[in-house]
ROVOMAR-131148 format. One record per residue: x, y, z of N, C-alpha, C in turn; residue number from 1; residue in three letters. Coordinates in steps of 0.05 Angstrom, whole numbers. Each point is the difference from the previous one (the first is absolute). Layout:
// ROVOMAR-131148
{atom {X,Y,Z},{X,Y,Z},{X,Y,Z},NUM,"ala"}
...
***
This chain:
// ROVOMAR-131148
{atom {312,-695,-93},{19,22,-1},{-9,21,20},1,"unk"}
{atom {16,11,9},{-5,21,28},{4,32,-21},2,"unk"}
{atom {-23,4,9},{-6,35,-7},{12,9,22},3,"unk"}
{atom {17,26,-16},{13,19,13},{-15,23,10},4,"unk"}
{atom {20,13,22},{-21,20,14},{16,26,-5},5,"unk"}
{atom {-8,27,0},{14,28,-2},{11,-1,33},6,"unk"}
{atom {19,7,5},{11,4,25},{1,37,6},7,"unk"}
{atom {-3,9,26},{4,19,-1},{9,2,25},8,"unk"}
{atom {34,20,-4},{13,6,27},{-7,25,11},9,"unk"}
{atom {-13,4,25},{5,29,7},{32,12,18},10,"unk"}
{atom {6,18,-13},{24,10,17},{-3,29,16},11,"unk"}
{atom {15,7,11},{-8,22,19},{22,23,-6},12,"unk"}
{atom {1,21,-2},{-4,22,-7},{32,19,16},13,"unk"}
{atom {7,-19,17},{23,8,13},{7,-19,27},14,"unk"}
{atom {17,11,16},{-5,-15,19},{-23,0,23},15,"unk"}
{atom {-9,17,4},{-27,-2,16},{-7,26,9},16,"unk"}
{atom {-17,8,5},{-16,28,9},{14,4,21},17,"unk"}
{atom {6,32,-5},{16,29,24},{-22,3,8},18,"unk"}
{atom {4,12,21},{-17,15,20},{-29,18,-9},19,"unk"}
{atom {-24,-11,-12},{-16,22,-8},{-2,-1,-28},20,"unk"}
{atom {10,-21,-9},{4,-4,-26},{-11,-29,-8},21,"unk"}
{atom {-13,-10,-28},{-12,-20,-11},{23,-15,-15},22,"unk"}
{atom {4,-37,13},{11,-2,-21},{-15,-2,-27},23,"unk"}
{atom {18,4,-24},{-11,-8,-31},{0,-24,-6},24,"unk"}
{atom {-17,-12,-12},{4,-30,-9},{-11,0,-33},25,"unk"}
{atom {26,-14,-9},{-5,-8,-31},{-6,-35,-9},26,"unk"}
{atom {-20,17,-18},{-4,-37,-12},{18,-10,-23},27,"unk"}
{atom {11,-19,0},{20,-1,-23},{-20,-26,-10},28,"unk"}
{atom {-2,-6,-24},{-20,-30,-8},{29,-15,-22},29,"unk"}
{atom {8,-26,7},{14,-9,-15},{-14,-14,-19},30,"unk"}
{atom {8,6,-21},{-10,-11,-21},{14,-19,-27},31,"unk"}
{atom {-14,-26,2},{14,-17,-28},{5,10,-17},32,"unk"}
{atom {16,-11,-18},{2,10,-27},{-28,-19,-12},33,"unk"}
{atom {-9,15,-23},{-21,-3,-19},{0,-29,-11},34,"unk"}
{atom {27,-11,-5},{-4,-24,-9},{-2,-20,25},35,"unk"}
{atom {13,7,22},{-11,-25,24},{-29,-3,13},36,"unk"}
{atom {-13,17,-11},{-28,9,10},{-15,-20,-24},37,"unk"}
{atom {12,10,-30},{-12,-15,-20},{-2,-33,3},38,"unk"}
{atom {27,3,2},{6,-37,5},{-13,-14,22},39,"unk"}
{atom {-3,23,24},{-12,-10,30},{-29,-12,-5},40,"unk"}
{atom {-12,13,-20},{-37,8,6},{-15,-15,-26},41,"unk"}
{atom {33,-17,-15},{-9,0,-36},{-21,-29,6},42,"unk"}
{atom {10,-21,9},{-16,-28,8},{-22,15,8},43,"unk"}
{atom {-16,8,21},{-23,11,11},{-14,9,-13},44,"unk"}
{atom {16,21,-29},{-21,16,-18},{0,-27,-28},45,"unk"}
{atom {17,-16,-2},{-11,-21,-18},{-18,-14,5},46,"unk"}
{atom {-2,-14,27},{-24,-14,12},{-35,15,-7},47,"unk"}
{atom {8,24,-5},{-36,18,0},{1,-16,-38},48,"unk"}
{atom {-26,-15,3},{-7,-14,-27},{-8,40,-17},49,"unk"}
{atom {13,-11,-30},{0,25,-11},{25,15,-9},50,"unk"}
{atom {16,-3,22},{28,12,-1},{23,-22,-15},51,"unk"}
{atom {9,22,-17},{16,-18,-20},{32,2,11},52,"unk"}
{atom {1,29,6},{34,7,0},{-2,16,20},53,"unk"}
{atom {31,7,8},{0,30,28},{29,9,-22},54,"unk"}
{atom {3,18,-1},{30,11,-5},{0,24,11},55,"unk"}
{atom {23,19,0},{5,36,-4},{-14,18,-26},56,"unk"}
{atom {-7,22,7},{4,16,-12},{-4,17,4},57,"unk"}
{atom {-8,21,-13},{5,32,6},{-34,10,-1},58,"unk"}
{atom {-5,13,25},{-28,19,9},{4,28,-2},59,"unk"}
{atom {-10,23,-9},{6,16,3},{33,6,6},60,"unk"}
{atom {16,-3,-15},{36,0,-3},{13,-10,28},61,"unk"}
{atom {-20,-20,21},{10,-8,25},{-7,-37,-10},62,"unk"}
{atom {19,-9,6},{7,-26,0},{-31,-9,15},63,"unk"}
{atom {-4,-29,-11},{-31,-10,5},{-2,-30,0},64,"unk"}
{atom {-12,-15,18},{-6,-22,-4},{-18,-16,-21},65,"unk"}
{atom {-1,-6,-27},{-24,-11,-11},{-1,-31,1},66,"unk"}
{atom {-31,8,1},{-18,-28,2},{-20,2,-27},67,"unk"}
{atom {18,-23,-21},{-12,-8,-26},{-27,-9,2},68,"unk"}
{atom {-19,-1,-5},{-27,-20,-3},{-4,-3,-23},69,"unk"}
{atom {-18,-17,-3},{-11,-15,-26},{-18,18,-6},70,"unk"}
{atom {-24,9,13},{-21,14,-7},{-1,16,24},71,"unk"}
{atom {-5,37,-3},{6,10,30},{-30,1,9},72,"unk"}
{atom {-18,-5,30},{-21,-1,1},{-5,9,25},73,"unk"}
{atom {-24,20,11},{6,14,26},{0,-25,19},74,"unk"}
{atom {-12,-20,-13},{7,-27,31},{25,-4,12},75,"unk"}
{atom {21,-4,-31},{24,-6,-2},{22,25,16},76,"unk"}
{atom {-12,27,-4},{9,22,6},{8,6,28},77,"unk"}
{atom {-29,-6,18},{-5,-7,29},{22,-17,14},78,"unk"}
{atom {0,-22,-12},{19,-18,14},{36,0,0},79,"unk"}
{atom {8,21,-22},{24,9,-3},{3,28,6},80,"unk"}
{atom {26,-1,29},{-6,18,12},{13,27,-15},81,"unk"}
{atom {-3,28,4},{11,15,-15},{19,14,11},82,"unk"}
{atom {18,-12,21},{30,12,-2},{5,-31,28},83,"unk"}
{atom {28,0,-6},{19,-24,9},{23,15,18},84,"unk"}
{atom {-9,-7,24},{37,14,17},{4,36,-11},85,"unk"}
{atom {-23,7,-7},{4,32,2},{10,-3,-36},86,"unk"}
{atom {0,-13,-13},{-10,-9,-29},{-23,-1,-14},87,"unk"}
{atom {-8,26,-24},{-23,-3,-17},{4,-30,-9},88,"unk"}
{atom {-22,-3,-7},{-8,-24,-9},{-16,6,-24},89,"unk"}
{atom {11,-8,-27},{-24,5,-26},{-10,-19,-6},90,"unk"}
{atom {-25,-2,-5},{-7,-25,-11},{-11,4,-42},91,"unk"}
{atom {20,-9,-10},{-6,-6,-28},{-1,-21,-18},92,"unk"}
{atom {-25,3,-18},{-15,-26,-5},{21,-10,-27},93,"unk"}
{atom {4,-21,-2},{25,-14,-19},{-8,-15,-24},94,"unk"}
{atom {-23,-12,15},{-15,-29,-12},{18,-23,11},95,"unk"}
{atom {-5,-22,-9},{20,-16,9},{29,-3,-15},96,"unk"}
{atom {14,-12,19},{32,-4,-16},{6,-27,-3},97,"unk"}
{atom {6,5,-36},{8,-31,-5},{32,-4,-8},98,"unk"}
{atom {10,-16,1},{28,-10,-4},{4,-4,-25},99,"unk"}
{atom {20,8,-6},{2,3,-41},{34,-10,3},100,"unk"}
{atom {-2,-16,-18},{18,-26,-17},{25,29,-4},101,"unk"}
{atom {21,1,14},{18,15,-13},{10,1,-25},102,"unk"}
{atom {-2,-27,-15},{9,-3,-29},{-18,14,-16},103,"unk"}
{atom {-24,10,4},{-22,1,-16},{2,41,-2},104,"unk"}
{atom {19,12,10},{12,25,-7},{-3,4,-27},105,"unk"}
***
């Protein structure tokens, strides 16, 4: 699977510098939405042995990438990076996830 990259356009500020004058230049950074970043990076963060799940959720009231683990451990910590495409990244410990018999409600 191909990891995605943050793209960033620079645009310029008008049409070009008067006489004695600087042009301005702005950085504009395009940015994914939260779930194409999730879906982009989810295979890569399952491959790190440890990691159970990736989903959304909420960091400080700003939308967040999480990365479930089984047990959270500063080894484990290291190797999951902490933000994705200009995306926090949380890492919270889950235990593992098992699959339960829908009848058994």
């Amino acid at each position: 699977m191909t990891l995605g990259l943050v793209l960033g356009l620079a645009v310029c500020g008008g049409p070009g510098p008067e006489r004695g004058e600087q042009a301005e230049e702005e950085q504009v950074t395009q940015q994914r939405p939260i779930a194409d970043v999730q879906e982009a990076h989810s295979d890569s963060l399952m491959s790190i042995p440890g990691v159970v799940g990736t989903g959304l959720g909420k960091c400080d009231d700003d939308l967040c990438i999480v990365v479930f683990v089984a047990k959270k451990t500063p080894e484990l910590s290291d190797r999951i990076p902490s933000e994705l495409e200009g995306y926090r990244v949380d890492i919270r410990e889950s235990g593992r996830f098992e699959a339960r018999d829908p009848g058994m409600d």
